[in-house]
C-alpha positions in Angstrom: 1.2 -10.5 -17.1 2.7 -12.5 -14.1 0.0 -14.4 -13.9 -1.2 -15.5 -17.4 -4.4 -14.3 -16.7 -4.7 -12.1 -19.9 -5.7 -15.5 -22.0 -8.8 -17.0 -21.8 -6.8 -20.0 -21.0 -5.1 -18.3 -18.1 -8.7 -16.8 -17.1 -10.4 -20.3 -17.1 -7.5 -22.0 -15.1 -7.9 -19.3 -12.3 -11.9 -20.2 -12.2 -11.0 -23.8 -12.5 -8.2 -23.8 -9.6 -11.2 -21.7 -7.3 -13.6 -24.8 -8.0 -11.4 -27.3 -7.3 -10.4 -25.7 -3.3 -14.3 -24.6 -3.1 -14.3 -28.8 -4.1 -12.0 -29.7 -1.6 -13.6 -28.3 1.0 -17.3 -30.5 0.6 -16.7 -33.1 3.2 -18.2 -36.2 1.6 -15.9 -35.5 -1.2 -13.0 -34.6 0.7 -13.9 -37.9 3.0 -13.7 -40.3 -0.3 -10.3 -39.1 -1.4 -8.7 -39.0 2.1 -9.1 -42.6 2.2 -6.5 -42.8 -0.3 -3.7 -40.1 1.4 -0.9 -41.7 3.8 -1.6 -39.0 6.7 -5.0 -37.9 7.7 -2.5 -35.1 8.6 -3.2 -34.0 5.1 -6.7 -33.1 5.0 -5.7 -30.1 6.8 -4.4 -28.9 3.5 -7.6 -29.1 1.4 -5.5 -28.0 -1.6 -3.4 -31.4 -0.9 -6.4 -33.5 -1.1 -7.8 -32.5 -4.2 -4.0 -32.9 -5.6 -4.0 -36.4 -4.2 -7.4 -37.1 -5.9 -6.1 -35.4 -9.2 -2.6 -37.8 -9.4 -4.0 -40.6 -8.2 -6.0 -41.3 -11.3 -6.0 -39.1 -14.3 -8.1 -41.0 -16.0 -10.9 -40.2 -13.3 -10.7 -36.2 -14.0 -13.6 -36.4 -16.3 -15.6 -37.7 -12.8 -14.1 -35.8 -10.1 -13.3 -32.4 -12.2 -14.1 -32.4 -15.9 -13.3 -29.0 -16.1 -10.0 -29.3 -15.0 -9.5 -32.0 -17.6 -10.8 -29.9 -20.7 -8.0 -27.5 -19.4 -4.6 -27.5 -21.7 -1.7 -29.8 -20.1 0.5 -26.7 -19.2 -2.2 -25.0 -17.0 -3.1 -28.3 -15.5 0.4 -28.5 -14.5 0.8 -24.9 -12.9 -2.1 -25.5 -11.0 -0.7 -29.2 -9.3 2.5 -27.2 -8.9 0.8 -24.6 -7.2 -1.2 -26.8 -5.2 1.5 -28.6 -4.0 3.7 -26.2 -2.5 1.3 -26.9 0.8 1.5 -22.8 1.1 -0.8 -21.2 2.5 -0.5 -16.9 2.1 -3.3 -16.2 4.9 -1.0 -18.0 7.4 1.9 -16.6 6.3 0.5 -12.7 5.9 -0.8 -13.6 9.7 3.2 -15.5 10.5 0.8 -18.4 11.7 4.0 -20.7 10.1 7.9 -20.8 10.3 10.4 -20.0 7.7 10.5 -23.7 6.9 7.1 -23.5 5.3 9.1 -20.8 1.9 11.3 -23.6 1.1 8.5 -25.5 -1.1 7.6 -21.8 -2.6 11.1 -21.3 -3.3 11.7 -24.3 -4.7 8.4 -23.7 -7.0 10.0 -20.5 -8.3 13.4 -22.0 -9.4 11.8 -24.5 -11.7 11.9 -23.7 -15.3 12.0 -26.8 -18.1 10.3 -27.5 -21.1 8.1 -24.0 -21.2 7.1 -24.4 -17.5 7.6 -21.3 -15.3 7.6 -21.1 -11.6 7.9 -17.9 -10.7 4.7 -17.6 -13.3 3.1 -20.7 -10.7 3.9 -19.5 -7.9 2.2 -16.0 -8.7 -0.6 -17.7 -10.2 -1.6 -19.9 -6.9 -0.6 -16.5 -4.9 -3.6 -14.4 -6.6 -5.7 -17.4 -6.4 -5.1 -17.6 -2.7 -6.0 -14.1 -2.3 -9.1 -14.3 -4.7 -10.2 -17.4 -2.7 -9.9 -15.3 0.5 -12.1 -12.8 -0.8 -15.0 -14.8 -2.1 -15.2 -15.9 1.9 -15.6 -12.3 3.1 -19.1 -11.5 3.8 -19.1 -9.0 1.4 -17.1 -10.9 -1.3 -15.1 -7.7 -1.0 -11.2 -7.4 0.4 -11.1 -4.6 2.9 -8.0 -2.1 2.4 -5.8 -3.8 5.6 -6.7 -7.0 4.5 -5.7 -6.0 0.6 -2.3 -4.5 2.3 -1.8 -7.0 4.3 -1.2 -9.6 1.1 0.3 -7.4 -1.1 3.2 -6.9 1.0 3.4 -10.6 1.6 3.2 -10.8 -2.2 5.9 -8.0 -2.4 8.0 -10.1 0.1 7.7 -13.4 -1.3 8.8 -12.0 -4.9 12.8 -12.3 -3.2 12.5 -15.4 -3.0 15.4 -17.2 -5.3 17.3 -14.0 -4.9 17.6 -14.5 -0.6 17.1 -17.5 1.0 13.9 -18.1 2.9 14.7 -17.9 6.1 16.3 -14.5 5.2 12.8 -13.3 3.5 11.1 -14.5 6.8 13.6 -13.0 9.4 12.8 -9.5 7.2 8.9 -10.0 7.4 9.3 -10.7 10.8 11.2 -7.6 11.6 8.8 -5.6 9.9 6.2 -6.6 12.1 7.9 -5.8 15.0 9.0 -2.8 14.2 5.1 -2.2 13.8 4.3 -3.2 17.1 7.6 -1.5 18.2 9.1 -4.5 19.9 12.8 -5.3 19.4 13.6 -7.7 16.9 16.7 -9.8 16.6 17.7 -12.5 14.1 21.2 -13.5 15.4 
């Protein structure tokens, strides 16, 4: 699949990549490792910060997340990769950010060496996004607008690498007004 899910692998790096935001999110954690980052600007990004913590000392995975270390090299990478793309598909399904904010995505989904696949990445951290989503409903269920709402941003973020990005977010954005029937103009 697009994902890599079908492996147990795959299926143990998706659980792995949830821990590890659900991680980043635990403030006495997240307070430890942000004394290492440049910017307190990037504790916003809770993704970032268990990055940072991740790079900064390999050797410390077995501490901070042993089950991210017992993971196979290639899935370890997708998942950095993934995290640091500093994407974030809730604020882009809501246009909460500027076309700016594709480029890393793009850039994510050109990369191919040595067996890695970003388009495969960039899917990956997309359906973890969403799956994280979920798990904070109330319900732990996606409601249909909600569902719709990410597959089409899914849908739209799958031309990236064959139109630039600020092409894929002039079309999202004249989608949405056409919805609310407002006039849209990209010139």
């Amino acid at each position: 699949n697009a994902c890599g899910l079908a492996t147990p692998d795959g299926s143990a790096a998706m659980l792995v990549s949830l821990a590890l935001v659900a991680l980043g999110k635990v403030k006495a954690w997240n307070s430890a490792v942000v004394l290492g980052l440049e910017s307190a600007a990037e504790n916003i990004n809770h993704e970032r910060v268990v990055l940072h913590a991740l790079e900064a000392d390999p050797e410390q995975w077995s501490k901070l997340a042993p089950s991210f270390g017992r993971l196979p090299a290639q899935w370890r990478d997708l998942i950095k990769a993934g995290f640091s793309s500093d994407f974030l598909l809730g604020q882009f399904g809501q246009m909460e950010n500027v076309a700016a904010s594709l480029l890393p995505l793009a850039k994510l989904m050109g990369q191919s060496s040595d067996g890695f696949d970003g388009r495969r990445a960039a899917n990956f951290y997309l359906l973890m996004q969403v799956l994280w989503i979920t798990g904070q409903m109330p319900t732990g269920k996606i409601n249909l607008v909600l569902w719709r709402t990410f597959k089409h941003s899914i849908d739209t973020l799958a031309r990236l690498g064959r139109e630039s990005p600020q092409r894929v977010y002039d079309e999202v954005l004249r989608e949405k007004a056409m919805g609310l029937r407002l006039a849209f103009d990209d010139g």
